[in-house]
Structure formats: structure tokens, C-alpha cells
PAMAR-35042 format. One record per residue (C-alpha): x, y, z; residue number from 1. Coordinates in steps of 0.5 Angstrom, whole numbers, plus 500, padded with zeros to 3 digits. Layout:
<kolke xx="X" yy="Y" zz="Z" i="NUM"/>
...
END
This chain:
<kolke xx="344" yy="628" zz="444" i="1"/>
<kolke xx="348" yy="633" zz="447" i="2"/>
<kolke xx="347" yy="641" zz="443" i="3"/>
<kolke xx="353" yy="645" zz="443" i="4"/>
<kolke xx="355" yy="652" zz="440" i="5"/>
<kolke xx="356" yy="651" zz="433" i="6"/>
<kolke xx="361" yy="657" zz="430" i="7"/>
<kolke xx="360" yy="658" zz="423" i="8"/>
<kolke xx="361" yy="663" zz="417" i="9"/>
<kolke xx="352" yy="665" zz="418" i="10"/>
<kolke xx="354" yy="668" zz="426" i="11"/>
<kolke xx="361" yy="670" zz="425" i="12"/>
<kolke xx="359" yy="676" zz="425" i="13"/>
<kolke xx="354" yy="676" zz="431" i="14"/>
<kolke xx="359" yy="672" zz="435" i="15"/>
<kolke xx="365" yy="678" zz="434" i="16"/>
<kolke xx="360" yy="683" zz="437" i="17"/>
<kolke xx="357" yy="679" zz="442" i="18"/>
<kolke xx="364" yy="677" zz="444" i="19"/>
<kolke xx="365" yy="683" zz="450" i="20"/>
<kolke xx="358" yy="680" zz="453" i="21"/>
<kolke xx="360" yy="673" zz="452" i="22"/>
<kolke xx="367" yy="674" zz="456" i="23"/>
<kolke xx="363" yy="677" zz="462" i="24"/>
<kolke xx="359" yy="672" zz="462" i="25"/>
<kolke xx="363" yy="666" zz="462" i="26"/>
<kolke xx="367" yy="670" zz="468" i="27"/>
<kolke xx="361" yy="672" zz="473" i="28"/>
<kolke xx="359" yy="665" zz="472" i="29"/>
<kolke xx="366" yy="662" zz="473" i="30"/>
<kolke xx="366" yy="666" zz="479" i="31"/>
<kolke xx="359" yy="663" zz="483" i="32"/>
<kolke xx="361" yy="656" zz="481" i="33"/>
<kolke xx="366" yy="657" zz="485" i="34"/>
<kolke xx="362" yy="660" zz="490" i="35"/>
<kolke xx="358" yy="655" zz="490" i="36"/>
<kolke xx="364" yy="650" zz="489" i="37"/>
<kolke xx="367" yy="651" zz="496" i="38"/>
<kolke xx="362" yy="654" zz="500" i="39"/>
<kolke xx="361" yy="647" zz="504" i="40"/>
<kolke xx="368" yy="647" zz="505" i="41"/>
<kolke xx="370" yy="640" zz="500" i="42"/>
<kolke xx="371" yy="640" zz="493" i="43"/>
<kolke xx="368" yy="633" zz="490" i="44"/>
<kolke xx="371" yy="629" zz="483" i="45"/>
<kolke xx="364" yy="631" zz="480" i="46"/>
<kolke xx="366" yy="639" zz="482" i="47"/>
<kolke xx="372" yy="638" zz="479" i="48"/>
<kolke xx="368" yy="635" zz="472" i="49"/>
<kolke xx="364" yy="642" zz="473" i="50"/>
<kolke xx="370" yy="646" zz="472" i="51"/>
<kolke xx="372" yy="643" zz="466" i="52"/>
<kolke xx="366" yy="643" zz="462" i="53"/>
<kolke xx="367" yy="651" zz="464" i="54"/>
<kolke xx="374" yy="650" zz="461" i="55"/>
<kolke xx="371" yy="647" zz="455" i="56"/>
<kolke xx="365" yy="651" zz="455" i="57"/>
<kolke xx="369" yy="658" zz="454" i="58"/>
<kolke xx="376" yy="654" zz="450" i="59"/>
<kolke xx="375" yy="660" zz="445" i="60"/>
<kolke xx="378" yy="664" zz="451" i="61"/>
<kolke xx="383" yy="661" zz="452" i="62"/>
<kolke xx="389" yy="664" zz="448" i="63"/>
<kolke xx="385" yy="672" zz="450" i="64"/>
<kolke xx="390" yy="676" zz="453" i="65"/>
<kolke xx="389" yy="675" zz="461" i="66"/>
<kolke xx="385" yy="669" zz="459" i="67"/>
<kolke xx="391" yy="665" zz="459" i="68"/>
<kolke xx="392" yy="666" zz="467" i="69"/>
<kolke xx="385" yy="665" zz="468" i="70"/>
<kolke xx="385" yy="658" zz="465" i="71"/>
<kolke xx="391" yy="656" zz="467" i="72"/>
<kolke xx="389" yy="657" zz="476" i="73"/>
<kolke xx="383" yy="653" zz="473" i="74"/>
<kolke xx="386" yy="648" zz="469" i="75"/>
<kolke xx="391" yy="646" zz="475" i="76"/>
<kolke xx="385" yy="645" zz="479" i="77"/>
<kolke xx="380" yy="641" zz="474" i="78"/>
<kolke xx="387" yy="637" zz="473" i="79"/>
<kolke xx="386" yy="634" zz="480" i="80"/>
<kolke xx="391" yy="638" zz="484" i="81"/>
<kolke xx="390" yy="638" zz="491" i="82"/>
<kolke xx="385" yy="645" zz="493" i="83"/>
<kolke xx="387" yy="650" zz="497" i="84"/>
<kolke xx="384" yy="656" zz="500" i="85"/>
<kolke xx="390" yy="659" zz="497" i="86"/>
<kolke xx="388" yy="657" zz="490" i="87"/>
<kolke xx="380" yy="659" zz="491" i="88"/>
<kolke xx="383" yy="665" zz="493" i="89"/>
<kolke xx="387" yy="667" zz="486" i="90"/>
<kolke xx="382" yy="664" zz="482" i="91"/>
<kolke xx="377" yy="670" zz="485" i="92"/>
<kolke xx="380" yy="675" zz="485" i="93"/>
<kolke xx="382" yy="674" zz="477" i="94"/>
<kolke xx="375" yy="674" zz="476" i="95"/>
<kolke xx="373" yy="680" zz="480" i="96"/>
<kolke xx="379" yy="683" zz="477" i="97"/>
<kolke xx="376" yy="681" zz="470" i="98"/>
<kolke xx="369" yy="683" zz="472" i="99"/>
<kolke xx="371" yy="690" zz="474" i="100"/>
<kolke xx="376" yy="691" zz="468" i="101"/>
<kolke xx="372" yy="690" zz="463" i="102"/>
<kolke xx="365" yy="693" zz="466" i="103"/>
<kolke xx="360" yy="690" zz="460" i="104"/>
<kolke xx="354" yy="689" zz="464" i="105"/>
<kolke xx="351" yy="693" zz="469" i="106"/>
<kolke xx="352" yy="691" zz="476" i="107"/>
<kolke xx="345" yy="687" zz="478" i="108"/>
<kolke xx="346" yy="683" zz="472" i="109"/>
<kolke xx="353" yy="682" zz="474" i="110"/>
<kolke xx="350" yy="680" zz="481" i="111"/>
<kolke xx="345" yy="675" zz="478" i="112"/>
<kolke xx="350" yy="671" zz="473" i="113"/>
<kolke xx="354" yy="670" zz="480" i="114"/>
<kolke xx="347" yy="667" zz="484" i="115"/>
<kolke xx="347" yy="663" zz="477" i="116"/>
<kolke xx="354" yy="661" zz="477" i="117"/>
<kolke xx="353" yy="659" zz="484" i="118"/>
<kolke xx="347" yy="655" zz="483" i="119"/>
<kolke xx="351" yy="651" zz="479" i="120"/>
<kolke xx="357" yy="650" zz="483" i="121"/>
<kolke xx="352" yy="647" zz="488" i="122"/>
<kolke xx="348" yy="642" zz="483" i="123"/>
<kolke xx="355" yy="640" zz="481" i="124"/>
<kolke xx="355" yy="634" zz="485" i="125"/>
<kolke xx="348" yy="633" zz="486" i="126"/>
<kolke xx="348" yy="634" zz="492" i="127"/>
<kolke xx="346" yy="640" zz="496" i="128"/>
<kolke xx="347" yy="641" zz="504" i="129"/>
<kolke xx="345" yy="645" zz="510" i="130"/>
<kolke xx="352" yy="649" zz="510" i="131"/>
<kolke xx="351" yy="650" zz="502" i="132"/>
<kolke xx="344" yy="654" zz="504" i="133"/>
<kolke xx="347" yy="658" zz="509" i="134"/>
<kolke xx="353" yy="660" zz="505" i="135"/>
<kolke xx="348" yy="662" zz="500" i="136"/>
<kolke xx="343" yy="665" zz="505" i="137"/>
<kolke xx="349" yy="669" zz="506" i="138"/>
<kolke xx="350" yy="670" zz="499" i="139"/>
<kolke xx="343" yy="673" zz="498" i="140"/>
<kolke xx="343" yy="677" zz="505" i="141"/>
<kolke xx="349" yy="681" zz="502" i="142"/>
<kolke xx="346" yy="683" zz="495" i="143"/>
<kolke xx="338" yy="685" zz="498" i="144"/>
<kolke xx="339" yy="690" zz="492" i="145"/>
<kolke xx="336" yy="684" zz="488" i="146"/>
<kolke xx="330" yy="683" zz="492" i="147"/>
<kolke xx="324" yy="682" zz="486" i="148"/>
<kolke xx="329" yy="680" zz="481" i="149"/>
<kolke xx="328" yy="674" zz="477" i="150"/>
<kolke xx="331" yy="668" zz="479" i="151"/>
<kolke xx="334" yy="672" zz="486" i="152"/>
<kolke xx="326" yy="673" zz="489" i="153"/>
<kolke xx="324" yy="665" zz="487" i="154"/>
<kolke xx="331" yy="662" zz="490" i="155"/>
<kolke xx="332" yy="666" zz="496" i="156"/>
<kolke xx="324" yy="663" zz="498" i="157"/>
<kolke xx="325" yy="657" zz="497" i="158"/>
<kolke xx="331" yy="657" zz="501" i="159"/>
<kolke xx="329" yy="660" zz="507" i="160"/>
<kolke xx="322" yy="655" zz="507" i="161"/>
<kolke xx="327" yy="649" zz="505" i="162"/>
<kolke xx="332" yy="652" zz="512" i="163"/>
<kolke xx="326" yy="654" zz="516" i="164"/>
<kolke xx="327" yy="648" zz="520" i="165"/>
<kolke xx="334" yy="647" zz="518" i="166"/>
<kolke xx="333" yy="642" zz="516" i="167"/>
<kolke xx="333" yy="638" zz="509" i="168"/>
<kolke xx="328" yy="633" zz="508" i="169"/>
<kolke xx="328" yy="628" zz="502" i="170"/>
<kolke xx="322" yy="632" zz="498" i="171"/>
<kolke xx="325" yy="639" zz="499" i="172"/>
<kolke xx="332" yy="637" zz="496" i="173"/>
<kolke xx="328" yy="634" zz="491" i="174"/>
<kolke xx="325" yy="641" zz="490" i="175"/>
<kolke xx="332" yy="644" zz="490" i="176"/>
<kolke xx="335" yy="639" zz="485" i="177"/>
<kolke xx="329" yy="642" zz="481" i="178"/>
<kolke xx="331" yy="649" zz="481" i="179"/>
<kolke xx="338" yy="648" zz="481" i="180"/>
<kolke xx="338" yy="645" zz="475" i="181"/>
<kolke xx="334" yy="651" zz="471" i="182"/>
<kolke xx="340" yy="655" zz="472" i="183"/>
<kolke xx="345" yy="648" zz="470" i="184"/>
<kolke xx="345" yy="642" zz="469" i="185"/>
<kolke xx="350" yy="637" zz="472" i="186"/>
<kolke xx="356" yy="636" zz="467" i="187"/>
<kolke xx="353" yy="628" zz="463" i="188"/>
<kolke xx="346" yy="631" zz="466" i="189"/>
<kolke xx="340" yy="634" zz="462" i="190"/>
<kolke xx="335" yy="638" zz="464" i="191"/>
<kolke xx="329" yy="637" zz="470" i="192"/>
<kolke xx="326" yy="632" zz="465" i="193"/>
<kolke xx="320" yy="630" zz="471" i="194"/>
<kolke xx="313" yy="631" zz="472" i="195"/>
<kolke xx="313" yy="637" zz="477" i="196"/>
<kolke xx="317" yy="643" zz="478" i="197"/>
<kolke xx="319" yy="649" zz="483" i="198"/>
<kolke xx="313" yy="652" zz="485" i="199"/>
<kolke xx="314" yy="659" zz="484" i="200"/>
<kolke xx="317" yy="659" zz="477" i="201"/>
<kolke xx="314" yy="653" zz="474" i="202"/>
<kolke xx="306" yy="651" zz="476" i="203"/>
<kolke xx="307" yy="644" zz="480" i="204"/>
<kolke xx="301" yy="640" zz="476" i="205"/>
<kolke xx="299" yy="646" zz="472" i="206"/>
<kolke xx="291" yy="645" zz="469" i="207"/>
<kolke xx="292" yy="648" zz="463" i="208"/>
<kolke xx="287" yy="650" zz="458" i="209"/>
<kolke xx="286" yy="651" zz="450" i="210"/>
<kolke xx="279" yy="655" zz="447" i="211"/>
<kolke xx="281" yy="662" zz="447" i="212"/>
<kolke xx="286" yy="662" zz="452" i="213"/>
<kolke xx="293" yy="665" zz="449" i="214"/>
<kolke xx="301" yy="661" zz="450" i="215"/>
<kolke xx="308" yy="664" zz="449" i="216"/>
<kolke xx="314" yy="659" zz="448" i="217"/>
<kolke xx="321" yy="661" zz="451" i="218"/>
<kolke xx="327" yy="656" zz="451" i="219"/>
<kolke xx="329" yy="651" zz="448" i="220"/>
<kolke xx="324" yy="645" zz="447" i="221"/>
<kolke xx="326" yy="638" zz="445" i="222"/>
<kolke xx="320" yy="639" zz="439" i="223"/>
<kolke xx="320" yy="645" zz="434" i="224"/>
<kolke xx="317" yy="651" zz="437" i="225"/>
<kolke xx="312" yy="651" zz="431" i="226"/>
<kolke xx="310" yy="644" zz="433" i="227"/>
<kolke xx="308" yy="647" zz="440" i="228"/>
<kolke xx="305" yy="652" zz="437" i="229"/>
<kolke xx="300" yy="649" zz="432" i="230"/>
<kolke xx="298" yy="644" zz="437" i="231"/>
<kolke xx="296" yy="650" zz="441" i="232"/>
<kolke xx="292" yy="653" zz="436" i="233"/>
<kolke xx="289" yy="646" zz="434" i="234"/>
<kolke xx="286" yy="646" zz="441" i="235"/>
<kolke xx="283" yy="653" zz="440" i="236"/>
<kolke xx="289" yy="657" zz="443" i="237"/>
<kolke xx="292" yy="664" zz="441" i="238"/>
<kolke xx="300" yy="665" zz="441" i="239"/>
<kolke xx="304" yy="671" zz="441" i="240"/>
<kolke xx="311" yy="671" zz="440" i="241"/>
<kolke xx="312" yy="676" zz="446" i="242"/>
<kolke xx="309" yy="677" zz="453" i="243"/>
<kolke xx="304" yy="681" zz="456" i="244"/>
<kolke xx="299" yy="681" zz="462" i="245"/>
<kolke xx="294" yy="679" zz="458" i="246"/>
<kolke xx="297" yy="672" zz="457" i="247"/>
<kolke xx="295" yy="665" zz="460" i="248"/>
<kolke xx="301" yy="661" zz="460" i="249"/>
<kolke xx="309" yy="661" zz="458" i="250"/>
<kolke xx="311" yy="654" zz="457" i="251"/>
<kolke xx="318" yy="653" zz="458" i="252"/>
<kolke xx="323" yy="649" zz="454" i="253"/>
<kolke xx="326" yy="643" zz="457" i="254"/>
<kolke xx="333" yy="644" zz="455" i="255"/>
<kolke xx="333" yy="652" zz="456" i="256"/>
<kolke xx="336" yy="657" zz="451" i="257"/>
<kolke xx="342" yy="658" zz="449" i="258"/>
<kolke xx="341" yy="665" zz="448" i="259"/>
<kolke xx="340" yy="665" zz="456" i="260"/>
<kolke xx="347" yy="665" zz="457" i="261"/>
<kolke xx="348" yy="673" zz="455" i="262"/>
<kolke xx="344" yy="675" zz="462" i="263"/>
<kolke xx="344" yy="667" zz="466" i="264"/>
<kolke xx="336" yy="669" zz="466" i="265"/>
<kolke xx="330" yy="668" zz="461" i="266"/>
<kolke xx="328" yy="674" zz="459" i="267"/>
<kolke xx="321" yy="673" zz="457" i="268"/>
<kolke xx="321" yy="669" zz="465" i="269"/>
<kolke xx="324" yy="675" zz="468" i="270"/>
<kolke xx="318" yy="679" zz="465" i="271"/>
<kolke xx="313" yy="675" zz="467" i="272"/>
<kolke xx="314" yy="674" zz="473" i="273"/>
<kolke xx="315" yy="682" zz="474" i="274"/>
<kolke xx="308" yy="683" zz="471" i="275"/>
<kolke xx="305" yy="678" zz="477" i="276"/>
<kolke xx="308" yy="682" zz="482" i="277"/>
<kolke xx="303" yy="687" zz="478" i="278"/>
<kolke xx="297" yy="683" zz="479" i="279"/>
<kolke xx="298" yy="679" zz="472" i="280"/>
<kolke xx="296" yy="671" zz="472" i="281"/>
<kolke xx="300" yy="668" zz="467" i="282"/>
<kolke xx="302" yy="661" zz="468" i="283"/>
<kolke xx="309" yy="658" zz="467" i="284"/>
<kolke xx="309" yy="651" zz="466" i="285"/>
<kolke xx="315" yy="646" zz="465" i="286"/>
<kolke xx="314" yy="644" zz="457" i="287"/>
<kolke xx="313" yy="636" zz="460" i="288"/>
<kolke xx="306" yy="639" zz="463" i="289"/>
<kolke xx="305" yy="642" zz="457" i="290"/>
<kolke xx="306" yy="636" zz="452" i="291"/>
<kolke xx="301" yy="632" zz="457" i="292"/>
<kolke xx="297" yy="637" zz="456" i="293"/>
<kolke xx="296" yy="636" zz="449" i="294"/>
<kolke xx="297" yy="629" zz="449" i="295"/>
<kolke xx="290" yy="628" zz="453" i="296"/>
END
């Protein structure tokens, strides 16, 4: 069952407050999917379904002041007009123009909504290639004042093992779909539903353990939250709603979180991996590693 936001009386109020962030967002994100999009220089059918899901994620801006030429450029592309670098051309520079008006975020977020917009406009078709590695590499090397920010340090490491030997082998592209598809999944597609995942962001084939050990949730898993946590401390595990260095595992969800989309990186994640860089142990495992974990 696909989950889509839901605008009601009980977050009105929330939205009208959140919604200078949530515009930002959706436009940083728009333009590294067009990054990513065209950074092999040809646009595919399931490209084109990508922008349209964008127009359909964020319709709620459609009718917003400047929105409405931004939504027209990308409406003509999704539509199936002939691309052009011309077209590209137009939709960039309303998305930096946007980016630069409004200010909301600061710079390194804005950067990383960009590298999650990207990573999702390389996914779209399923398929990712040399050229698009390059392009992104490039990408990368021009915004260095990201080095260890999460997810820019894990992306940038893989890409260069996968590119070591400028090549893309059947196991690595596995090992970027995989990644990827933390950030956005491909329109109709649900989240990386395997039994590994991207080393350096979720443990490949984790050991976990209960007895006296200490678990935090993130995201959005296809069990309740108090389901996950009761089957920890049936096992003898502590858990705590926050993270610290003295914690054992992070188990993220399956499905993400929706709460994600105001900043395009976990929070509790990017703490996590700020606190290993200090020398802390936790684990983060993919919610599947866990559910085997406690099915043993």
C-alpha cells in the first residue's frame, strides 16, 4: 500500500509553518533530479514518470506565485516534449533563482538536498552508469566543504571503490541500487526490501544481540514502532528514543520517514555517523536485518 501525506484539520497548522522549508526542499530536490536526470546526456520514459511524481509530490505548489512558471517548464517535459538543453537550462536557473530568493536553509543543507535530488534522478531508471558516476564525482569534488556529512562522505566512498577500476560490475551496480534507493526509490518501486545493504550506512549481514544491549528506531517501518521495540526488550534490550555514543544498534526503517524530506538525510543517522567518526560503535542495520533477528 503506497503512504501519502495526508492534509487535514490536526496538521494545518503545523504544515502552514513548516511550509517555507517544505518549498525549499521540494525545489533543491527538483534541481539534483535534474542533475541526475541528465547527467548522462539522455532523458528515458521512466525519467520523465520521476518528474511527474515530483509534480505530483509538491501540486500543493502549483498555483504559489513563481511556482506556477516552475511547474509549467517541468509540466511540458514530464508531458513528453522533446528535451533540450535549453529546457534544462531554464528549469535550473528557476530552481537556483528560488533557492537563492527564499534563503530558508542554509548552504551545506541546501547542498545535501541537491546530492539527494541527484541520487534520485540517477535511480529513476534503474539503471546507473559510468558517465553518471563521473558527472557525480564531479559533483562531489565541486562541494568538498561537505567531506563527513552524512550521506556526502558514504556516497562519495562508494563511488570512487565502484569507479576504481572504471568499471561497473554486476555486484557494485547491486551495491548502488542499493544506496540510491535510501534517498528515492523509483516511481511504482518500494524501498531496498533485501537482505543486505550499503556498507558504511547499514551493516552488511549485521550479528545483532539483545541481553543488555541498547536499540534506537528511525524512520518508518512496516511494523509499529512499539512492536520493534517490545520485541527488543522481550530479548533483554534497552531502548531509547534518541541517540548517544553509548548506543548498540540503530535500526532503520524499511520505508524511510516522512519527516526526512525537510533536511533529505535521517537526522538520528547523520548523528550516528558523527559520533563513529569519534570512535562510537553503533550499528546501523536495515529493519529486514532486524526482523531476522528477532524471528530466530
Amino acid at each position: 500500500m503506497t503512504v501519502r501525506h495526508v492534509y487535514n484539520d490536526d496538521n494545518d497548522n503545523y504544515l502552514h509553518f513548516t511550509a517555507p522549508g517544505r518549498r525549499h526542499q521540494a525545489v533543491s530536490t527538483l534541481y539534483g533530479m535534474l542533475l541526475g536526470i541528465t547527467c548522462d546526456g539522455n532523458v528515458s520514459d521512466e525519467e520523465l514518470v520521476a518528474l511527474r511524481k515530483w509534480l505530483d509530490d509538491n501540486r500543493h505548489l502549483k498555483m504559489q506565485g513563481k511556482y506556477k512558471d516552475l511547474f509549467q517548464v517541468v509540466g511540458n517535459l514530464a508531458g513528453g516534449r522533446q528535451i533540450d538543453q535549453e529546457t534544462v537550462s531554464e528549469m535550473q536557473f528557476l530552481c537556483r533563482s528560488f533557492a537563492a530568493e527564499f534563503g530558508y536553509y542554509d548552504e551545506g543543507t541546501q547542498a545535501v538536498q541537491v546530492l539527494h535530488g541527484m541520487l534520485q534522478g540517477i535511480i529513476a531508471d534503474g539503471v546507473v552508469t559510468t558517465e553518471e558516476l563521473r558527472q557525480l564525482q564531479s559533483w562531489m569534488d565541486d562541494h568538498e566543504h561537505l567531506a563527513n556529512c552524512w550521506p556526502f562522505t558514504e556516497t562519495r566512498s562508494l563511488v570512487a571503490d565502484v569507479m576504481a577500476d572504471g568499471r561497473i560490475d554486476e555486484e557494485e551496480h547491486e551495491r548502488l541500487l542499493h544506496h540510491f534507493q535510501l534517498f528515492g526509490n523509483r516511481p511504482g518501486q518500494r524501498s531496498v526490501a533485501t537482505q543486505s545493504t550499503v556498507t558504511g550506512i547499514c551493516a552488511l549481514d549485521p550479528q545483532i544481540e539483545f541481553a543488555e544491549r541498547t536499540f534506537c528506531f528511525t524512520g518508518r517501518a512496516s511494523e509499529t514502532r512499539s512492536k520493534l521495540e517490545a520485541a527488543a526488550i522481550d530479548r533483554g534490550a534497552i531502548c531509547r528514543p534518541s541517540v548517544s555514543k553509548k548506543l548498540n544498534y540503530l535500526v532503520v526503517g524499511a520505508d524511510g520517514s516522512e519527516c526526512w524530506a525537510f533536511a533529505c538525510y535521517g537526522r538520528k543517522i547523520e548523528q550516528v555517523m558523527e559520533q563513529r567518526q569519534q570512535g562510537a560503535t553503533t550499528v546501523i542495520c536495515h529493519e529486514h536485518d532486524y526482523l531476522d533477528a528477532i524471528a530466530e
